[in-house]
C-alpha positions as CSV (number, residue, x, y, z in Angstrom):
1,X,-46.4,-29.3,34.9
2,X,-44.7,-30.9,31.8
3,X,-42.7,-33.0,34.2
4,X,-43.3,-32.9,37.7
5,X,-40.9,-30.5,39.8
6,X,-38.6,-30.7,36.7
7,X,-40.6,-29.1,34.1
8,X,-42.6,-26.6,34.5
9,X,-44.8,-23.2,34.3
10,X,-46.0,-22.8,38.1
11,X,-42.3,-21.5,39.2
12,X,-42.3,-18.3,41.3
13,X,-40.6,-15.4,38.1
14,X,-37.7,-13.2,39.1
15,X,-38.7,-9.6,39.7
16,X,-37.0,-8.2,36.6
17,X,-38.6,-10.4,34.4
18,X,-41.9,-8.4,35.4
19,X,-39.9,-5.1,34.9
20,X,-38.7,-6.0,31.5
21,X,-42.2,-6.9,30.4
22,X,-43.5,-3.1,31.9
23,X,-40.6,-1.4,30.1
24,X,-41.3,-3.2,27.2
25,X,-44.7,-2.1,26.4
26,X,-43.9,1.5,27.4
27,X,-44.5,4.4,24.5
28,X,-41.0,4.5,23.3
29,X,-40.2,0.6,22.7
30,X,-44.2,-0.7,21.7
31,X,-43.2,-1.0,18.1
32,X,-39.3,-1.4,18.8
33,X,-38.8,-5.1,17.1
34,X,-36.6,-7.1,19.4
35,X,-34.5,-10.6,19.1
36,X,-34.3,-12.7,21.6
37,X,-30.7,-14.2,22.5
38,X,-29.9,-17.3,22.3
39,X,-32.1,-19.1,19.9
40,X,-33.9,-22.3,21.5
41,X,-33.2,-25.6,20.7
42,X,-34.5,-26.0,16.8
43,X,-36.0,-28.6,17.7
44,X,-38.5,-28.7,20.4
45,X,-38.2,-24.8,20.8
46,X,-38.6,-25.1,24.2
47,X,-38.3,-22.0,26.5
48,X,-36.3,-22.8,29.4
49,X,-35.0,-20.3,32.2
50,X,-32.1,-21.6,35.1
51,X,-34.5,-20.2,38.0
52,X,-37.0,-23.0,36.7
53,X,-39.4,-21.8,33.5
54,X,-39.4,-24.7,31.3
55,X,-42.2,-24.2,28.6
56,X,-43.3,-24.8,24.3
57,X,-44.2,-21.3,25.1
58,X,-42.3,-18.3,24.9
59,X,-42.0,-16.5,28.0
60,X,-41.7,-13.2,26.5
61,X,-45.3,-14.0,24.7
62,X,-46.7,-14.4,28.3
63,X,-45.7,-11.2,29.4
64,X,-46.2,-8.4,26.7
65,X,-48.1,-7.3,23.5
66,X,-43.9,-6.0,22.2
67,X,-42.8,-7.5,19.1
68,X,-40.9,-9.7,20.5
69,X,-39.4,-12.6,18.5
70,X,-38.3,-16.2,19.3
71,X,-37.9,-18.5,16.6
72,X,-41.5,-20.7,17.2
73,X,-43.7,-23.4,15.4
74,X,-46.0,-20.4,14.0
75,X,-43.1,-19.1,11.8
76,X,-43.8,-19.8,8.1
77,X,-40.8,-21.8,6.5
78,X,-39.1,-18.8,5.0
79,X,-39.7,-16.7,8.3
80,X,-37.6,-19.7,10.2
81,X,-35.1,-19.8,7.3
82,X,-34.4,-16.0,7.8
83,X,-34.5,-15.9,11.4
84,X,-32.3,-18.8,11.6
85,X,-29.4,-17.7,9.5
86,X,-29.9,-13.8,11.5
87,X,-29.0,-16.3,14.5
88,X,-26.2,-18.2,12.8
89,X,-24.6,-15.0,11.4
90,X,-24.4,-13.3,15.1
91,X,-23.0,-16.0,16.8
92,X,-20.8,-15.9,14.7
93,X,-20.5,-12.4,14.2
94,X,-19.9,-12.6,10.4
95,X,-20.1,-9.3,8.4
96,X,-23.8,-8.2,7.3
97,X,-25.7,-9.7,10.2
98,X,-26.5,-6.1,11.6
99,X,-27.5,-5.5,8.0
100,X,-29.8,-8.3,7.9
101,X,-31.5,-7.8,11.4
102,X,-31.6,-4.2,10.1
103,X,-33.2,-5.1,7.0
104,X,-36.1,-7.4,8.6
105,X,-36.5,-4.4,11.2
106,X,-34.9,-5.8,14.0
107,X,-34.0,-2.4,15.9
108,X,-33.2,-4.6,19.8
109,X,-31.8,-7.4,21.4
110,X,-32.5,-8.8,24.6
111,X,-29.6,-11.1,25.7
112,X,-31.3,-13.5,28.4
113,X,-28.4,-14.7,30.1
114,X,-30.6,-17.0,32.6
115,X,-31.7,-18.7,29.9
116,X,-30.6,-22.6,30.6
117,X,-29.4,-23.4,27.5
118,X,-27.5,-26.6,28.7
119,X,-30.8,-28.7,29.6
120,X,-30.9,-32.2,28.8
121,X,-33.1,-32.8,25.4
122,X,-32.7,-29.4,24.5
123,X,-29.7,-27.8,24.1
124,X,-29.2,-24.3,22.5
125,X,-25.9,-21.9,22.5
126,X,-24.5,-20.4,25.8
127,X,-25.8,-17.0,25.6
128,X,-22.7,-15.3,26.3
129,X,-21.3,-16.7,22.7
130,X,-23.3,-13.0,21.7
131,X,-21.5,-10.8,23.9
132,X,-18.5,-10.4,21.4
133,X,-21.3,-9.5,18.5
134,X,-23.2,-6.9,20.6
135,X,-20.2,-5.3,21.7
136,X,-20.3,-3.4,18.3
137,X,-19.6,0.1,18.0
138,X,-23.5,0.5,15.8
139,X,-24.9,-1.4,19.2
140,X,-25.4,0.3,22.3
141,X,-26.6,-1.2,26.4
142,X,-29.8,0.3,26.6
143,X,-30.8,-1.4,29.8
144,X,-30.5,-4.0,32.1
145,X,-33.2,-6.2,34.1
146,X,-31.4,-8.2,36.7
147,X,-29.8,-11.5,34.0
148,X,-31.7,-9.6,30.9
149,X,-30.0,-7.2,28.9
150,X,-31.1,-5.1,25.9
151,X,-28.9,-3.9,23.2
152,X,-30.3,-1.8,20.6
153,X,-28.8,-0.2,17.4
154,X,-27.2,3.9,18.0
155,X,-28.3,5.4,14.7
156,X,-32.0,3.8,13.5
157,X,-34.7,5.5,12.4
158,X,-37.7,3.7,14.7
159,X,-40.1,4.8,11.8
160,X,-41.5,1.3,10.6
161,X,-42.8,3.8,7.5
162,X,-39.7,4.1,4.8
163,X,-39.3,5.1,1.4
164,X,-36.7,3.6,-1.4
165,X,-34.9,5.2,-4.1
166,X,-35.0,1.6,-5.6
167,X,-35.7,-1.7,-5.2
168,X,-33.5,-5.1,-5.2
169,X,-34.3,-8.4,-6.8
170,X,-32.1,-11.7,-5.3
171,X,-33.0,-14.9,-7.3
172,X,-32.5,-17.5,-4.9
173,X,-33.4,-18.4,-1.8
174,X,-34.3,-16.8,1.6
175,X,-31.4,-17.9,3.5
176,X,-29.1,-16.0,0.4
177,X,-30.2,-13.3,2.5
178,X,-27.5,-13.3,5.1
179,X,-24.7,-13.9,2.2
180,X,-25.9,-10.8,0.7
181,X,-26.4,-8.8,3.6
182,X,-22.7,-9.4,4.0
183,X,-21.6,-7.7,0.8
184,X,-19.9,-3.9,0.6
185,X,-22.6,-2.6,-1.5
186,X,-25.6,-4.1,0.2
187,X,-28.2,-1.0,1.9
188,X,-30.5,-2.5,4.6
189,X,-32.3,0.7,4.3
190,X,-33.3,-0.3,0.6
191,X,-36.1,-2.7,-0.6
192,X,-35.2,-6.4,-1.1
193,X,-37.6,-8.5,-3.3
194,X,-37.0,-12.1,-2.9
């Protein structure tokens, strides 16, 4: 316990928790890349579930060998940079943020609508501030687990193999990512060399 009957690990886990970690780690979503929705707090990154979870560990990580991914300490600065603005660009659902998920081979999205993002000390967005976003007409409902649902893109090639008739260069910076993403002429299926 972090905080006695406040904050804590030893909490009994809803049911389709368990079924989303099974499901996850079957054949045809192993390598399936998946964001979690919403981000945690930025700063403490604290996992924290409305049923009582409350952890500096992702529960996802417990659960499953899926590449799963929550913005954490172990990110490289450029990795948070990137992951960040993917976050900021869906929440707000500005142009090119499928482009950019697409682009760092984000193919899912589990929308954890438990998730308690209203805790004191660690505040994060309302999860359902992504429903407009995922309704897109390139996203589909692939499934639901009891508060957990996954959205994953109609038309992508699950093939983590890929070959480019050219490559990119951006001189700037990682976050210049999401700008770009957002452009007319910008290809998420091309190579990007930053």
């Amino acid at each position: 316990d972090y905080i006695k009957g406040e904050r804590s690990m030893r909490v009994v886990v809803p049911q389709y928790i368990f079924d989303f970690a099974k499901w996850s780690e079957s054949k045809d979503r192993l390598n399936t890349k998946t964001l979690v929705l919403p981000a945690t707090n930025p700063d403490n990154k604290v996992d924290a579930y409305t049923w009582g979870y409350w952890s500096l560990s992702p529960l996802t990580s417990l659960l499953t060998n899926a590449p799963i991914i929550n913005e954490s300490n172990y990110m490289s600065d450029r990795e948070k940079i990137l992951i960040e603005e993917l976050y900021r660009m869906i929440k707000k659902n500005d142009p090119g943020w499928q482009n950019l998920a697409k682009l760092l081979g984000i193919k899912s999205f589990l929308l954890r609508k438990d998730f308690a993002y209203n805790i004191k000390g660690s505040p994060t967005d309302n999860p359902l501030i992504y429903e407009n976003s995922l309704n897109s007409s390139e996203l589909v409902l692939t499934k639901k687990f009891g508060k957990w649902e996954v959205y994953d893109f109609k038309n992508t090639n699950l093939n983590n193999l890929r070959s480019s008739s050219g490559v990119s260069y951006l001189i700037g910076e990682a976050r210049d990512l999401g700008k770009i993403s957002s452009l007319p002429f910008f290809d998420a299926k091309e190579s990007v060399y930053v």
